[in-house]
VOPAGU-2260 file (C-alpha; in pm, 1 decimal, decimal comma):
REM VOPAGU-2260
SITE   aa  ch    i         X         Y         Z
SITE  UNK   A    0   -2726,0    -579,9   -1564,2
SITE  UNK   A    1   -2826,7    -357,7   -1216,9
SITE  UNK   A    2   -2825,5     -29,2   -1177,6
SITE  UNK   A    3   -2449,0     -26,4   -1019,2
SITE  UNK   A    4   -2358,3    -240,6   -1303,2
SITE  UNK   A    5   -2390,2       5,1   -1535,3
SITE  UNK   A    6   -2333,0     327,1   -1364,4
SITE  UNK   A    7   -1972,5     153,3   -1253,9
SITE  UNK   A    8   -1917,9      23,8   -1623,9
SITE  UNK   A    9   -1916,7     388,6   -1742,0
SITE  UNK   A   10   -1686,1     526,7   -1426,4
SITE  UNK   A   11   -1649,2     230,8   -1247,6
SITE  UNK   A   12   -1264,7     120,5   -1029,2
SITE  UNK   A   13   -1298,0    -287,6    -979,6
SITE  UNK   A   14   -1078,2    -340,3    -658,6
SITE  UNK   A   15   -1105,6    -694,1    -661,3
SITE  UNK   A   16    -752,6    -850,4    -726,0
SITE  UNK   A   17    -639,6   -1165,8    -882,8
SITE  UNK   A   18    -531,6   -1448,0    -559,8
SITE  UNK   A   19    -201,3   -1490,7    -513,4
SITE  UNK   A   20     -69,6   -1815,4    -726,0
SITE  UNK   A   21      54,0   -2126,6    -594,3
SITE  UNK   A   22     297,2   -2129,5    -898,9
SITE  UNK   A   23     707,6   -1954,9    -820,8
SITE  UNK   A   24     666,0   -1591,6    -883,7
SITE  UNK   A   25     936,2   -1368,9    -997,8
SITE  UNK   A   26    1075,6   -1165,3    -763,7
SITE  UNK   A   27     934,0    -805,6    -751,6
SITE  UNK   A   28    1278,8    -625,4    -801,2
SITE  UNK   A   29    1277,9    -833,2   -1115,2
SITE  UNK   A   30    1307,9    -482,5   -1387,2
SITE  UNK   A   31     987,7    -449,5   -1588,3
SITE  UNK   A   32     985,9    -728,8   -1895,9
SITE  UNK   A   33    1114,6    -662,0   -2241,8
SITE  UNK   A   34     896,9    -623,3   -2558,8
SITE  UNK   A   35     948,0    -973,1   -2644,1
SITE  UNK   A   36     773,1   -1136,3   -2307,7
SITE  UNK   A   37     519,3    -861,7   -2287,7
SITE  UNK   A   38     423,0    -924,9   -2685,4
SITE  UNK   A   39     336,2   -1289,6   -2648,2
SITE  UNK   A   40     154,8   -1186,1   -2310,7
SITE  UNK   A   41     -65,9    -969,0   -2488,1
SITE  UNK   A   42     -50,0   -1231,6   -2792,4
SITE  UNK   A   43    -171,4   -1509,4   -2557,1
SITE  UNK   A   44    -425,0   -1334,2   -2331,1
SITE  UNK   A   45    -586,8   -1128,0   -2636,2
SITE  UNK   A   46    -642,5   -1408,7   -2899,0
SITE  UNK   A   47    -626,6   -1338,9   -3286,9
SITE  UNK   A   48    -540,0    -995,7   -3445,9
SITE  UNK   A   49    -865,6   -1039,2   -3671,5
SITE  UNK   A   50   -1122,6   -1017,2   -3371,8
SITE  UNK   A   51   -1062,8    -655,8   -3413,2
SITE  UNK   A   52    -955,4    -588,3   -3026,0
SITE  UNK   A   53    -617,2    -549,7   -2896,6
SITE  UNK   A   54    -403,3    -373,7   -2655,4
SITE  UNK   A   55    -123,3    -107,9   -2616,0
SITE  UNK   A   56     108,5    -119,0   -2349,6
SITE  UNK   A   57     306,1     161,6   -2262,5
SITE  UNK   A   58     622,5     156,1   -2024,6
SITE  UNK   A   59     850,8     411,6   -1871,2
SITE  UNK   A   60    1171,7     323,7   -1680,8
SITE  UNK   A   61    1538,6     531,0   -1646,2
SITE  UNK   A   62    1620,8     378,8   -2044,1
SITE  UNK   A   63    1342,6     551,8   -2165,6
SITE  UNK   A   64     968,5     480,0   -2272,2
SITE  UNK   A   65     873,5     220,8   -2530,9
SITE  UNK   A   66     536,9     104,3   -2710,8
SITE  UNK   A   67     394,8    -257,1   -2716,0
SITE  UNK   A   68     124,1    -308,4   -2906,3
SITE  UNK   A   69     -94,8    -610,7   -3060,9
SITE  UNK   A   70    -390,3    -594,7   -3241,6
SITE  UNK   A   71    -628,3    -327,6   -3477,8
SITE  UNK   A   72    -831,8     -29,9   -3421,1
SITE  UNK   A   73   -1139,8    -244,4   -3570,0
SITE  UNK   A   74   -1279,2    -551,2   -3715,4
SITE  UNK   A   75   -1283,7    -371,0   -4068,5
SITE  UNK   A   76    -998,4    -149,6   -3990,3
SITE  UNK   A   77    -680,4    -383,3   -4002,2
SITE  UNK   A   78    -449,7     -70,9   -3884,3
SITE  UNK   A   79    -246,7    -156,5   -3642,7
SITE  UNK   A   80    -265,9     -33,0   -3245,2
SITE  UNK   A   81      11,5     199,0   -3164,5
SITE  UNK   A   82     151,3     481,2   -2869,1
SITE  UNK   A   83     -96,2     736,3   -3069,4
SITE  UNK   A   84    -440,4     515,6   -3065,3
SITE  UNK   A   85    -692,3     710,5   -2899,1
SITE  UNK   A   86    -913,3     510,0   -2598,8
SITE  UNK   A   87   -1118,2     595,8   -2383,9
SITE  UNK   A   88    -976,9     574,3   -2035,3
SITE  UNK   A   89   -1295,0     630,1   -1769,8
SITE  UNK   A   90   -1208,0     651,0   -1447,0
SITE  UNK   A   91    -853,1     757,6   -1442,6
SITE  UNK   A   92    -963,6    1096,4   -1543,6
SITE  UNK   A   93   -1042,6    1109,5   -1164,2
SITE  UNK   A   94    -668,4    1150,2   -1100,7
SITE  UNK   A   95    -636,6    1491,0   -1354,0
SITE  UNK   A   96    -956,5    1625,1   -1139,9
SITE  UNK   A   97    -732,6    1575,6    -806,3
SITE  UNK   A   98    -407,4    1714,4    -981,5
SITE  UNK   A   99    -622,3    2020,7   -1105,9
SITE  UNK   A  100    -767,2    2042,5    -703,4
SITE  UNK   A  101    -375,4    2018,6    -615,0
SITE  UNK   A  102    -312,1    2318,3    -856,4
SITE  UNK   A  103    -586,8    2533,7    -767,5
SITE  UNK   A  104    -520,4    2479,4    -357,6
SITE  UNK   A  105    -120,2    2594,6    -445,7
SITE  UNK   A  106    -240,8    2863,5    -613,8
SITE  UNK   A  107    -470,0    2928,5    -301,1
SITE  UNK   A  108    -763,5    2916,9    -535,0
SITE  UNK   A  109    -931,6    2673,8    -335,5
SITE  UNK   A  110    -829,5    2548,9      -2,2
SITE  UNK   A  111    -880,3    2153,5      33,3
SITE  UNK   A  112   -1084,3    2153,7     341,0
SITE  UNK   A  113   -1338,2    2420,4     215,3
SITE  UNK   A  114   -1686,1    2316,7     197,8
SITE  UNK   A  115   -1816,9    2190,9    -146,3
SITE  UNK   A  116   -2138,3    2425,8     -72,8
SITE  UNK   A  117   -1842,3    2757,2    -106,8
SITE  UNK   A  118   -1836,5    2744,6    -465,7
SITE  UNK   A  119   -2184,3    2615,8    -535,0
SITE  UNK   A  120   -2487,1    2836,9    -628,4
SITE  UNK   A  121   -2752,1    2955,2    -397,4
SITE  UNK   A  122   -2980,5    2670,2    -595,8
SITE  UNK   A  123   -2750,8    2363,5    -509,0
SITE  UNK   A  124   -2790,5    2244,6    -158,1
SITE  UNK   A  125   -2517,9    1976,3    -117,8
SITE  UNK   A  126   -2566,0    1735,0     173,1
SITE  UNK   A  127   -2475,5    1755,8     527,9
SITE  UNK   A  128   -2467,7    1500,9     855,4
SITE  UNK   A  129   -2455,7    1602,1    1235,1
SITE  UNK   A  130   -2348,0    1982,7    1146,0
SITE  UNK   A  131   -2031,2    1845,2     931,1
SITE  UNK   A  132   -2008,8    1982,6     542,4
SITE  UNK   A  133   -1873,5    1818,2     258,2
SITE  UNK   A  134   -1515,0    1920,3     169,9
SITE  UNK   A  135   -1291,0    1940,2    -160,0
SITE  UNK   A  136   -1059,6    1690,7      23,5
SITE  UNK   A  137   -1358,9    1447,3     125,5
SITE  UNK   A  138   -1453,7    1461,9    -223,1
SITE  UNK   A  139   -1126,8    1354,8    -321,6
SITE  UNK   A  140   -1029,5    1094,6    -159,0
SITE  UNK   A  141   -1363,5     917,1    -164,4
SITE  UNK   A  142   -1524,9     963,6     232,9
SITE  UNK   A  143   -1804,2    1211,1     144,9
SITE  UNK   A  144   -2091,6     973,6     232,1
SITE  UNK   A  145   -2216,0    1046,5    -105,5
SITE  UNK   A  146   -2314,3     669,7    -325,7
SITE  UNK   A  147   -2115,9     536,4    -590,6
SITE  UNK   A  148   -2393,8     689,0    -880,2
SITE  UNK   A  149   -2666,5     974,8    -872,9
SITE  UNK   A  150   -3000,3     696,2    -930,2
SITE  UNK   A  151   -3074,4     390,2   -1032,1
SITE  UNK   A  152   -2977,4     334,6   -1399,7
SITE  UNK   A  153   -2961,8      70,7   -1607,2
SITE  UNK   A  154   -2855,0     223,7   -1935,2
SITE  UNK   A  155   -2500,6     351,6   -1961,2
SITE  UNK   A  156   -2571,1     584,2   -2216,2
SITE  UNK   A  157   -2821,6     765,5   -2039,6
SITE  UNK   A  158   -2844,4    1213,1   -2021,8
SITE  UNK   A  159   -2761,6    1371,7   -1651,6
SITE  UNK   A  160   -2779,3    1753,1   -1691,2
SITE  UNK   A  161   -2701,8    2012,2   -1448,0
SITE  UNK   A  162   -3103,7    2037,5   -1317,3
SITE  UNK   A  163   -3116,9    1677,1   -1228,8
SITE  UNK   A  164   -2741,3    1681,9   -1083,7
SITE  UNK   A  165   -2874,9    1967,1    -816,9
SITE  UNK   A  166   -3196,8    1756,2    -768,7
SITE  UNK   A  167   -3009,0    1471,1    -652,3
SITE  UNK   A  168   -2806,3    1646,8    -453,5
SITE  UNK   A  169   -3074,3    1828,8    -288,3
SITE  UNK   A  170   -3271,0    1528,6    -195,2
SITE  UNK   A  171   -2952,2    1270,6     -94,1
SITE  UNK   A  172   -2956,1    1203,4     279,6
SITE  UNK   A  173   -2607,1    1090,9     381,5
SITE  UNK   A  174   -2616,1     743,3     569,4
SITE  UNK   A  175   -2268,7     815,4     803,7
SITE  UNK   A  176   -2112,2    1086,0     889,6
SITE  UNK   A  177   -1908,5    1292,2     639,6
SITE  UNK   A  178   -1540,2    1174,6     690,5
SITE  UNK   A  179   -1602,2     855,0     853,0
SITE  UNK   A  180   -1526,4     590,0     583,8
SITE  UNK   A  181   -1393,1     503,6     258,9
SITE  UNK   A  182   -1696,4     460,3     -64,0
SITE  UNK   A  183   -1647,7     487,6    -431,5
SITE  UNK   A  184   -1816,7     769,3    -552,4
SITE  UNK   A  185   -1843,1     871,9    -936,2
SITE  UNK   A  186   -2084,1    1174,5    -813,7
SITE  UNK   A  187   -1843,7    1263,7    -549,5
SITE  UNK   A  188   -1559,1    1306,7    -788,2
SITE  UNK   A  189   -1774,2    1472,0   -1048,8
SITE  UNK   A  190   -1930,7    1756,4    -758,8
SITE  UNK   A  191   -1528,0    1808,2    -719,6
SITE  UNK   A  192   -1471,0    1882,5   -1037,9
SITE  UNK   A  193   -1799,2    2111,2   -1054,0
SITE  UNK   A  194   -1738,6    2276,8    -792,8
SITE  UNK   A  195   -1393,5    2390,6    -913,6
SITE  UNK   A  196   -1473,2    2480,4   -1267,0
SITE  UNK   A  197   -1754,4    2701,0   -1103,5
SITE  UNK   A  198   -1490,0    2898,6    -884,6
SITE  UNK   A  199   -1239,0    2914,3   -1245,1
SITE  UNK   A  200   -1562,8    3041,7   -1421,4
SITE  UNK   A  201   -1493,9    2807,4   -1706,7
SITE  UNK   A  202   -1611,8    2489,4   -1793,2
SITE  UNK   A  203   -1453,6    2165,9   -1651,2
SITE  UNK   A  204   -1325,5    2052,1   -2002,3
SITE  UNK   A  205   -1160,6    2412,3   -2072,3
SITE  UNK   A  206   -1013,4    2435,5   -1724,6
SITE  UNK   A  207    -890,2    2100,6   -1730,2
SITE  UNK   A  208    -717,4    2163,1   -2097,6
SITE  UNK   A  209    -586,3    2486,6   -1985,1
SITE  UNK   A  210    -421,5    2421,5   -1621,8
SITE  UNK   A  211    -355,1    2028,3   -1657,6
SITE  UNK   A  212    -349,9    1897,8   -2028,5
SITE  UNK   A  213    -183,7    2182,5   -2161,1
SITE  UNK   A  214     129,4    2249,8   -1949,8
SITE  UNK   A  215     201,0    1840,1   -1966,4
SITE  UNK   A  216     171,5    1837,9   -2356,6
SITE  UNK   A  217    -105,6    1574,3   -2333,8
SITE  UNK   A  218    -253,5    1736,6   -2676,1
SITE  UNK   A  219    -417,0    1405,0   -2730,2
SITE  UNK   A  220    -598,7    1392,2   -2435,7
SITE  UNK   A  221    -950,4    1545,2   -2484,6
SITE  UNK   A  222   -1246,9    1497,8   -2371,0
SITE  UNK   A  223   -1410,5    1625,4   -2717,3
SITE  UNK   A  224   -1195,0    1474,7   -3047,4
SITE  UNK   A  225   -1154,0    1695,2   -3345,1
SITE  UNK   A  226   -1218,4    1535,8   -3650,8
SITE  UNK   A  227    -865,8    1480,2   -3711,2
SITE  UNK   A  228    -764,4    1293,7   -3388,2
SITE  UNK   A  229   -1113,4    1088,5   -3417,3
SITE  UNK   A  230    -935,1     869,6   -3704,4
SITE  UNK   A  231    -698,3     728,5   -3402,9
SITE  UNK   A  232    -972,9     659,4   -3225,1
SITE  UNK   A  233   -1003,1     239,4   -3184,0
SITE  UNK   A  234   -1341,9      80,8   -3179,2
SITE  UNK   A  235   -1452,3      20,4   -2852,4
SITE  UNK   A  236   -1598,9    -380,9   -2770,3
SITE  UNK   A  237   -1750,4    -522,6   -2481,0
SITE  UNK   A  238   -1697,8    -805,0   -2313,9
SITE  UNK   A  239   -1848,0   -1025,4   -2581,2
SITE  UNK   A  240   -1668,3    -867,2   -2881,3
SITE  UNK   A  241   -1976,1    -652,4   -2993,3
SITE  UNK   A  242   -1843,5    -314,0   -3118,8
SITE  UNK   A  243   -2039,3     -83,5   -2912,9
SITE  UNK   A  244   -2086,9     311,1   -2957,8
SITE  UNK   A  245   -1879,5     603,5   -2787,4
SITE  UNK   A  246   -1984,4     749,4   -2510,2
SITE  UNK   A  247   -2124,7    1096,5   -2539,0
SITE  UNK   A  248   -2001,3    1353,4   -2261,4
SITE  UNK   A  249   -2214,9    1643,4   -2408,1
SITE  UNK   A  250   -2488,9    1418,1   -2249,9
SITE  UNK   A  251   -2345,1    1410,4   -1908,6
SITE  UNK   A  252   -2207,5    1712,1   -1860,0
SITE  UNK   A  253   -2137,2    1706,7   -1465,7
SITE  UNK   A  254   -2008,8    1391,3   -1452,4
SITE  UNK   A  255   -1716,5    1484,6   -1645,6
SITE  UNK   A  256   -1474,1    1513,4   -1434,1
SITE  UNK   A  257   -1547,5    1119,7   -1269,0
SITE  UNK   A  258   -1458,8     967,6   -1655,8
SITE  UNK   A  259   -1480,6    1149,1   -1951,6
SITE  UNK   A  260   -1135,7    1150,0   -2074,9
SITE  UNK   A  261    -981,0     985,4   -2399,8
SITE  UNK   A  262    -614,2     957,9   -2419,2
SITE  UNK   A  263    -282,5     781,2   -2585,3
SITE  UNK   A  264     -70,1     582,3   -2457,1
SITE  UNK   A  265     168,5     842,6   -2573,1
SITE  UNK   A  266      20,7    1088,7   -2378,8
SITE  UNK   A  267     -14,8     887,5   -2087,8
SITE  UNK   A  268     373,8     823,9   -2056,3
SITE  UNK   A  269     415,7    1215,8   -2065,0
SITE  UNK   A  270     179,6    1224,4   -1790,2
SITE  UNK   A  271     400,3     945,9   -1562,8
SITE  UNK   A  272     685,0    1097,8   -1670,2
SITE  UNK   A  273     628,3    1439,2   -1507,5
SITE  UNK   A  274     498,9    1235,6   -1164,9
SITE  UNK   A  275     819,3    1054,3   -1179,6
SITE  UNK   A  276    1050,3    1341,0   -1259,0
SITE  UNK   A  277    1176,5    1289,5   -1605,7
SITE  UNK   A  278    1034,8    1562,4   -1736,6
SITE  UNK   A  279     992,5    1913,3   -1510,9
SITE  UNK   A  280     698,8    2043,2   -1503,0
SITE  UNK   A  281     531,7    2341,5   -1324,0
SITE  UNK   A  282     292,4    2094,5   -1206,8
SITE  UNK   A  283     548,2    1918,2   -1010,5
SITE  UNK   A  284     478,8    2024,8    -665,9
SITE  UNK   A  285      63,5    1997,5    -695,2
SITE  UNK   A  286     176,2    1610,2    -832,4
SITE  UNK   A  287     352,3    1526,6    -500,6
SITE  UNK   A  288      91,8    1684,8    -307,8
SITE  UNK   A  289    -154,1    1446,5    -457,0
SITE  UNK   A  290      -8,8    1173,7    -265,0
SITE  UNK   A  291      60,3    1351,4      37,0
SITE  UNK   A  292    -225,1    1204,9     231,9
SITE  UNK   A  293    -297,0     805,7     290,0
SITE  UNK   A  294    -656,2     714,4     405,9
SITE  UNK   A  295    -750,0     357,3     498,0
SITE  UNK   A  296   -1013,0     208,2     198,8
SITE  UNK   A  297   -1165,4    -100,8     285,9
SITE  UNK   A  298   -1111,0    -413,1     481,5
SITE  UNK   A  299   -1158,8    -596,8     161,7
SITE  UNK   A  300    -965,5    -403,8     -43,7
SITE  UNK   A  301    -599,3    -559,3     126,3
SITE  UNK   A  302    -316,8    -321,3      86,4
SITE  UNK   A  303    -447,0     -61,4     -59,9
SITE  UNK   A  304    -489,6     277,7      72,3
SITE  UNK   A  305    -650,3     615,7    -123,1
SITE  UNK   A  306    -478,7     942,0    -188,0
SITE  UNK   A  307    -591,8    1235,3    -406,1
SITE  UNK   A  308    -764,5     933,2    -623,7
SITE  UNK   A  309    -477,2     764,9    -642,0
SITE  UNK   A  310    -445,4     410,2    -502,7
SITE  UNK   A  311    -168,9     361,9    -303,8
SITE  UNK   A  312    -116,8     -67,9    -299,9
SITE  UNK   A  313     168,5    -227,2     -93,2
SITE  UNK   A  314     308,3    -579,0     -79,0
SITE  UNK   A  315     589,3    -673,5      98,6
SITE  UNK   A  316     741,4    -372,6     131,7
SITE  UNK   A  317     696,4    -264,1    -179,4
SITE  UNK   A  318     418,6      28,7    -307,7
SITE  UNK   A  319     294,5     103,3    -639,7
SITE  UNK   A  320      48,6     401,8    -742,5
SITE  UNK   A  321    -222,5     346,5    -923,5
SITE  UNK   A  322    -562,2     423,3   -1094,1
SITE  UNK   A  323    -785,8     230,7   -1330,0
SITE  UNK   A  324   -1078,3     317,9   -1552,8
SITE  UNK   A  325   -1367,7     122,3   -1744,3
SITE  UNK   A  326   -1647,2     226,7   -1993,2
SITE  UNK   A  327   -1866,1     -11,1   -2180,7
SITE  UNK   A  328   -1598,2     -31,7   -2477,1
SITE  UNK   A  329   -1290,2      -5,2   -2314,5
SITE  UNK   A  330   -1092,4     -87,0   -2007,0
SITE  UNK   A  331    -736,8     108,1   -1900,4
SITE  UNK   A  332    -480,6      95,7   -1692,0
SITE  UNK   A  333    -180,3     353,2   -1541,8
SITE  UNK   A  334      72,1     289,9   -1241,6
SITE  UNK   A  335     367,7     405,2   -1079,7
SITE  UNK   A  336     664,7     308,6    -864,2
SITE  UNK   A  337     829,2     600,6    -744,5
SITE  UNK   A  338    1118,7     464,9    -521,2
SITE  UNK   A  339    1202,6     219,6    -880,9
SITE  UNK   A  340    1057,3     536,0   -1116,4
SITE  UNK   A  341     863,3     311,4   -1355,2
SITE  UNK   A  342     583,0     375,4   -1530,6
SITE  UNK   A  343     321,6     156,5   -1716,7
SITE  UNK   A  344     -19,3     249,5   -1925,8
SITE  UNK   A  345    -218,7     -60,3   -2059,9
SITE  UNK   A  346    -509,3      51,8   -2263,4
SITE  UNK   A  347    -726,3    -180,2   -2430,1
SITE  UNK   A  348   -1007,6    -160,2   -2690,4
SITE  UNK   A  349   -1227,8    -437,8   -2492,9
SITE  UNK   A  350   -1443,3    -431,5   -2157,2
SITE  UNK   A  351   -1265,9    -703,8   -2008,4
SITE  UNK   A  352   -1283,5    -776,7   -1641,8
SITE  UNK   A  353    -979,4    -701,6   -1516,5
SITE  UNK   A  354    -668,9    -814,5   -1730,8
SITE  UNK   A  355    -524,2    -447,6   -1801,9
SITE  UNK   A  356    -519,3    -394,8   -1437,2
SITE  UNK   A  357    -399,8    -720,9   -1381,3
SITE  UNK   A  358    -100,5    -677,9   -1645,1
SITE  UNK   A  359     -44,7    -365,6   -1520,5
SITE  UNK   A  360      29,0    -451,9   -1161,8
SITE  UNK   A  361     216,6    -759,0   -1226,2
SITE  UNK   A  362     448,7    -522,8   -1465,7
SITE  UNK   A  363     538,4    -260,3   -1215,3
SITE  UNK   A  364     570,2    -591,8    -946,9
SITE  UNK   A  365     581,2    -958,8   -1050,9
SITE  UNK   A  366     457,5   -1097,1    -748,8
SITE  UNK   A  367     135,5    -988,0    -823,0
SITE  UNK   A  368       0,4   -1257,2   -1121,9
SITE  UNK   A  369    -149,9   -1280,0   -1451,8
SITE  UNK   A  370    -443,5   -1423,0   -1457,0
C-alpha cells in the first residue's frame, strides 16, 4: 500500500465513477426504490449475513424516512444492523467542518475570505505563493495548493500532534498558486477546522458538538463514544473481511475535522432532513450557504463540481449533492436532491471500493448504475 493509499483510506473521497452501462436504465425521475428492491440489492451485492459485514441504508423522501438494513454488527455478534448502528463515516465529516465555517461567517465570527494565518498562532507559519494567503474559503472548497496528506505514511493508524502539524506547515512550499485549481486535501480541511476552533477557543470536537451536532439532534454523532453508545458500534472489516481496529482520534488530533466522525444512519437522516427543509433548523441559512458557490474540480472528475465540501454532480439535467467518506473498516455514503427533496445515507461495516457510493447515487438517480 503507498503512502496516498493509506493517508486517503483514513480520509480519503474516491471520485472515480462506475461507466455508464450498455444495459436499459431506469429513468432518473423514477422515485427512489422500495424496501423490497433495495433489500435484495444489499442481499445480492453483500453476500451471507454470517460474514459478519453488512449495510444500512437510510432514505428520506416527502412520505417520510425509512431504514434498510442487512447484515450484523460482527462475526460473533449476530445482532442485527439497524437506523441506530454506529459507523464510522471518514470523510463526510468534512461537510459539518464547512456547515460550522457557514455558521461562524453568519455570525461574522469569521469571514470566508480571511487568511488561514488570522487565527493561527505566532508559531504556525501557513504557506503562501506570489504574495497570495491561504483563505477559510480556499480551504473549503479544496484550491489551497496544500497535498492531499501532511507526509508520506504508510500506516493508517499512525500519531500527528499539533508540533508536527505546524512543522509541516512551516516547511510545505505550495507548487501553484493559491486559488488556481481544484486538489483533495485532508490537511486542508483539517487547518480549516483548526483554525476555527482556535478563534471559538474550544476544541474542534466541543465546538463542533455545541454549534452543529447539538442544534440538529445528531446525539449519536461523536467523535468520542461513551461507553454506552460504543455497544452500537459495528465491527469495522476491510476489504478482505479481516475485522480491523477503530481508529483513534486522540492520536490525530488536528486532523479531526478532515474524518473523525462516527454517526447513525438515524442521525444522518436528521442531518438531510434539515438541508432539505423537513425539519427547521437555526442552521438553515449557513446550510444553503454551503452550496452557494460552484468551483470547477477536475477534468476527470465529469460532472462534478465542489461547494463548501459538498460535491455538486449533474447528469442530464439533473444534480445531486453529495459527500463520501472511507476509513480502513468502513466505507459511507450521504446525498441529496434538492429540486426532488430526497435523501439517502448508505453506511457500511466493510472497506469496499466503491459500492455505497455507487448505491447511493444510483438511488437518488437511476441512470447512474450498480456495479
Amino acid at each position: 500500500m503507498d503512502s496516498r493509499t493509506a493517508f486517503g483510506i483514513v480520509f480519503g473521497l474516491w471520485m472515480t465513477l462506475t461507466p455508464a452501462s450498455s444495459l436499459a436504465q431506469t429513468p432518473a425521475n423514477t422515485p427512489i426504490r422500495s424496501d423490497a428492491e433495495i433489500g435484495k440489492i444489499l442481499k445480492d451485492h453483500v453476500g451471507a449475513e454470517n460474514l459478519g459485514i453488512g449495510i444500512v441504508v437510510g432514505v428520506i423522501d416527502a412520505k417520510g424516512r425509512r431504514i434498510i438494513a442487512y447484515g450484523t454488527l460482527a462475526k460473533d455478534d449476530k445482532r442485527p444492523l439497524n437506523g441506530d448502528t454506529i459507523f464510522e463515516i471518514g470523510s463526510i465529516t468534512k461537510v459539518f467542518t464547512s456547515l460550522l465555517l457557514m455558521d461562524m461567517a453568519e455570525k461574522r465570527e469569521v469571514s470566508v475570505t480571511d487568511a488561514v494565518s488570522k487565527y493561527l498562532p505566532a508559531e504556525a507559519k501557513a504557506p503562501e505563493r506570489n504574495g497570495a494567503r491561504i483563505t477559510l474559503q480556499d480551504l473549503a472548497t479544496h484550491r489551497s495548493g496544500l497535498p492531499a496528506e501532511p507526509f508520506p505514511m504508510t500506516n493508517p493508524y499512525y500519531t500527528f500532534t499539533i508540533e508536527q502539524f505546524y512543522d509541516f506547515l512551516a516547511g510545505y512550499k505550495l507548487t501553484r498558486d493559491v486559488g488556481s485549481q481544484f486538489e483533495y486535501s485532508n490537511i486542508g480541511v483539517a487547518l480549516l477546522g483548526h483554525a476555527l476552533s482556535l478563534r471559538a477557543r474550544i476544541s474542534y470536537e466541543e465546538l463542533i458538538k455545541t454549534r452543529i451536532l447539538g442544534p440538529l439532534g445528531m446525539r449519536d454523532t461523536q467523535i468520542t463514544l461513551p461507553p454506552e453508545t460504543k455497544t452500537r458500534l459495528a465491527v469495522g472489516h476491510d476489504s478482505d473481511l479481516k475485522a480491523v481496529p477503530n481508529l483513534d482520534s486522540s492520536t490525530r488530533v488536528p486532523l479531526a475535522p478532515a474524518g473523525a466522525l462516527l454517526s447513525s444512519a438515524n442521525d444522518l437522516l436528521r442531518f438531510l432532513a434539515a438541508n432539505l427543509g423537513y425539519t427547521k433548523t437555526p442552521l438553515a441559512s449557513a446550510m444553503a450557504a454551503a452550496l452557494s458557490i460552484r468551483w470547477p474540480t477536475l477534468p476527470s472528475m465529469t460532472g462534478m463540481e465542489i461547494a463548501y465540501n459538498w460535491i455538486v454532480q449533474t447528469k442530464n439535467g439533473k444534480s445531486i449533492i453529495w459527500h463520501n467518506g472511507a476509513t480502513p473498516g468502513y466505507r459511507a455514503f450521504v446525498g441529496f436532491d434538492s429540486k426532488s427533496r430526497t435523501g439517502v445515507v448508505v453506511l457500511s461495516n466493510r472497506f469496499w471500493p466503491s459500492l455505497p457510493d455507487d448505491l447511493g447515487r444510483h438511488l437518488l438517480d437511476q441512470s447512474y448504475p450498480l456495479p
